[in-house]
C-alpha positions as CSV (number, residue, x, y, z in Angstrom):
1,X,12.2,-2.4,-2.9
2,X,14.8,-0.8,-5.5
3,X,17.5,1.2,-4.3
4,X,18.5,3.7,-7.2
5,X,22.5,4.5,-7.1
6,X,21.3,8.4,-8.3
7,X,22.3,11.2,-6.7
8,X,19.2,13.0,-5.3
9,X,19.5,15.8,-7.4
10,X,19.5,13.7,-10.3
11,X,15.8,11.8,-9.1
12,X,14.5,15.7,-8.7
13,X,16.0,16.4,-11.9
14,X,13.8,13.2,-13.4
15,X,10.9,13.8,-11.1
16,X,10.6,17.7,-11.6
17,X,11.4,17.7,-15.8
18,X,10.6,14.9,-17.1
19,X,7.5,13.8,-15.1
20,X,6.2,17.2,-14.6
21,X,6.0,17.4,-10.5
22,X,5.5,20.6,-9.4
23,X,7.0,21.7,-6.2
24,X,3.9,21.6,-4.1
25,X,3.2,18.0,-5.1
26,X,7.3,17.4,-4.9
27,X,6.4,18.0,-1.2
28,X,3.3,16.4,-1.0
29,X,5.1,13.0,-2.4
30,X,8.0,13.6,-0.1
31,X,5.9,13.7,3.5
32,X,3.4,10.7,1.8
33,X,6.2,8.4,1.1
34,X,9.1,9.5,3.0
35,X,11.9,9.2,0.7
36,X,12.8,9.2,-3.1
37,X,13.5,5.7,-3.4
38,X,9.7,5.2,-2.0
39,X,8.3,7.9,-4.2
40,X,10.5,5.9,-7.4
41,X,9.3,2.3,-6.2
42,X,5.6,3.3,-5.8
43,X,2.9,1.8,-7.9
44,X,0.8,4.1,-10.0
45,X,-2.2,3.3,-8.2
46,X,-0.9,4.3,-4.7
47,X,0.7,7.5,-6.8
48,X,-2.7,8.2,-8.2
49,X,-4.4,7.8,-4.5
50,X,-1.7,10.4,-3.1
51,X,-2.0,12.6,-5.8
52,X,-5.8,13.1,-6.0
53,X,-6.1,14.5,-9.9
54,X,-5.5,12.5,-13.1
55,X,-4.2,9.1,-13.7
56,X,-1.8,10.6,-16.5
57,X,0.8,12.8,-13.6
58,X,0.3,9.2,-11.4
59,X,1.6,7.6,-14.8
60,X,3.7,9.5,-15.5
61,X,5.8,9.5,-12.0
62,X,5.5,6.3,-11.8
63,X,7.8,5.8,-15.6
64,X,10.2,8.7,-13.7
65,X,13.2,5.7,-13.3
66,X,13.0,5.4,-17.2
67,X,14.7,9.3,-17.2
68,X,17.1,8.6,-14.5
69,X,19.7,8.2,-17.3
70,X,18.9,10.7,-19.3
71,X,18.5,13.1,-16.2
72,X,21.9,11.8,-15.0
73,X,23.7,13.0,-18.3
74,X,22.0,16.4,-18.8
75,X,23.2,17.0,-15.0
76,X,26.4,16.1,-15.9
77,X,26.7,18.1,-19.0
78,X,25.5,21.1,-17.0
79,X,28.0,20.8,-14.5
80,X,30.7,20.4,-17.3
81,X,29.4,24.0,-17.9
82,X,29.2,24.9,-14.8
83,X,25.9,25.7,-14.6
84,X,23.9,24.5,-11.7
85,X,20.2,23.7,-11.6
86,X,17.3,23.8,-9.5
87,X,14.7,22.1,-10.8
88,X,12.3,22.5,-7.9
């Protein structure tokens, strides 16, 4: 399995904004596969079976580690401003 070196707010961050997971299913991917890591390293397919609805928000988390970077740096520029976030 891949480990990510991410903070956990920073996987929310990438999970919530850029692959569009809502709180409820936030939660739902949370108790299904116990961990971020899990949800990260999941295949689309077992995404998809959790899930229930379309394969595009099962596609979609599953290209989440692609934003990791991106999430990471719009984190840190919003702490450089001292604004904190809550994505979900």
């Amino acid at each position: 399995m891949t480990e990510y070196n991410y903070d956990q707010k920073i996987i929310t961050l990438a999970l919530a904004k850029y692959a569009g997971v809502n709180p409820r299913t936030f939660d739902l991917l949370l108790r299904s596969f116990g961990s971020l890591d899990n949800i990260l390293a999941a295949e689309e397919s077992e995404l998809a079976a959790i899930m229930g609805n379309s394969g595009d928000s099962a596609h979609k988390v599953s290209h989440a580690p692609e934003s990791l970077k991106t999430a990471a740096k719009e984190s840190a520029e919003l702490a450089q401003k001292k604004i904190a976030h809550y994505p979900i």
